[in-house]
N, C-alpha and C positions, 0 to 999 in steps of 0.2 A: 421519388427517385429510387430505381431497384437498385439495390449492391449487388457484389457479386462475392461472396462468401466461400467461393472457390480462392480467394485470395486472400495472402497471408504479409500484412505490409512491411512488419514490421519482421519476418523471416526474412521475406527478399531483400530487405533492406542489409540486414548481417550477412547475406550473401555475396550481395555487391562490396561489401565493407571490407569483408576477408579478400576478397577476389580482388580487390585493388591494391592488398598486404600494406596499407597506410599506418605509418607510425603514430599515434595518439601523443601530444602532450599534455592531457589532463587525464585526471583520477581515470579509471584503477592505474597505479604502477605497476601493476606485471603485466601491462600492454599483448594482453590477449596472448600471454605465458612467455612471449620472448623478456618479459623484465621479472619473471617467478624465480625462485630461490632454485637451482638444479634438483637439488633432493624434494622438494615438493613437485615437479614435475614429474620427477621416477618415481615416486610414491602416487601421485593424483592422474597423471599424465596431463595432455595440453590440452585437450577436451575443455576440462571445467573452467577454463579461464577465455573461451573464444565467444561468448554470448554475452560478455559483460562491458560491455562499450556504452560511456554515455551518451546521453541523444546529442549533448552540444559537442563531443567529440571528432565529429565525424560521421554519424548516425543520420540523424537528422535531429533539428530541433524547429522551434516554432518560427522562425526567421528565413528557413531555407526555404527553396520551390520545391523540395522531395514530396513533405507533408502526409510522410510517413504516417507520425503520432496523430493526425489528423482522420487519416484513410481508416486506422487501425480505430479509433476510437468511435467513430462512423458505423463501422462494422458490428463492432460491438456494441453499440447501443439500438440496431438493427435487430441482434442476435437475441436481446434483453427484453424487448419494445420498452424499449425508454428513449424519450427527447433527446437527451446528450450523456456520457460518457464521458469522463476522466480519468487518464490513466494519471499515477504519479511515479515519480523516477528517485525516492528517496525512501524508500523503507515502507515497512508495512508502521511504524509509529508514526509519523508523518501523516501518514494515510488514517488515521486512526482520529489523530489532532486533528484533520480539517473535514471529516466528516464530523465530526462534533461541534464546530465552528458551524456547519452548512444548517446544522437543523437549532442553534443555542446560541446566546452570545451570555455576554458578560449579566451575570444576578439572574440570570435565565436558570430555568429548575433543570434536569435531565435524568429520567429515571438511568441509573447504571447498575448491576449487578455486584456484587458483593467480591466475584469472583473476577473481576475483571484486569486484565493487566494492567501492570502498572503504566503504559503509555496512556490509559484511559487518565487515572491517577495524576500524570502531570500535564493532560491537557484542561482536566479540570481545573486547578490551577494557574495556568498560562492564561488561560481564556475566562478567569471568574465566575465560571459555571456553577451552579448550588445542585450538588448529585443530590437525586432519591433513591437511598440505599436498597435495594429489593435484594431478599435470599436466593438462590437458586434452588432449582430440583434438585435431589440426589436420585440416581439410577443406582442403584446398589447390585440389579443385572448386570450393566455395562461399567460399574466404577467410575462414572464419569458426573458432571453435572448438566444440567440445564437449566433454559430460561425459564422460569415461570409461566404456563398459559393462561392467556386473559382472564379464560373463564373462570380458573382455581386461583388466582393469586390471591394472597389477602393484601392487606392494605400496605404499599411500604412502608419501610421501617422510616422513624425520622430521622433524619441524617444529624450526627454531632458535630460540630462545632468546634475548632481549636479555638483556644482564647487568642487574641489579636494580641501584638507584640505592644509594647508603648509608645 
């Protein structure tokens, strides 16, 4: 089935949404800046608060016939060539937790980086995951780090252990 990548689902979608000026009663409360503090408005303007509508608000969600998040994930797994796409609608830690869920589960090993955020940190936990600690590069051109490539890495580090509680 060809897409058409000339289209933007989830744009149109926040256009229709504006364009019908609908009052949201769920999360965010500055309802797309008419419920913003005045002085954050003069100071931000209404801009940054008109793109932030949840998909079960009004938006569309997985229940409705828009199927927005559907058209849009479609797309972009087209864009990718990947089978399926997931968009998530809670944060990038969320999003962090259930990619590590997708490829580990519980007593499962998962090499993680040293440098990793801490939402790595407490998804390992949640989910009983046993990390493999590995160092990162240092780029000392760019001041930054990286991941270690296959070829160079040496062997993970063994990961330690807290003692178990009583």
């Amino acid at each position: 089935m060809a897409v058409d990548h000339t289209r933007a689902p989830v744009l149109e979608a926040l256009v229709e949404y504006r364009r019908t000026r609908q009052t949201s009663f769920t999360p965010p409360g500055h309802k797309q800046a008419r419920g913003a503090d005045p002085a954050v408005r003069e100071i931000l303007g209404d801009a940054v608060f008109l793109g932030d509508v949840l998909a079960s608000g009004g938006l569309d969600d997985r229940l409705t016939r828009g199927r927005v998040l559907e058209r849009a994930e479609k797309l972009m797994a087209d864009a990718v060539h990947a089978e399926h796409t997931f968009f998530t609608t809670c944060g990038s830690s969320l999003s962090v937790k259930a990619a590590m869920l997708a490829v580990a589960g519980p007593h499962e090993r998962l090499l993680i980086g040293r440098d990793a955020h801490k939402s790595v940190v407490s998804g390992l936990v949640l989910a009983g995951i046993e990390p493999v600690w590995v160092d990162p590069r240092w780029d000392a051109e760019r001041a930054i780090a990286h991941p270690r490539r296959p070829r160079t890495s040496p062997r993970p580090s063994t990961p330690t252990r807290a003692p178990r509680a009583p």
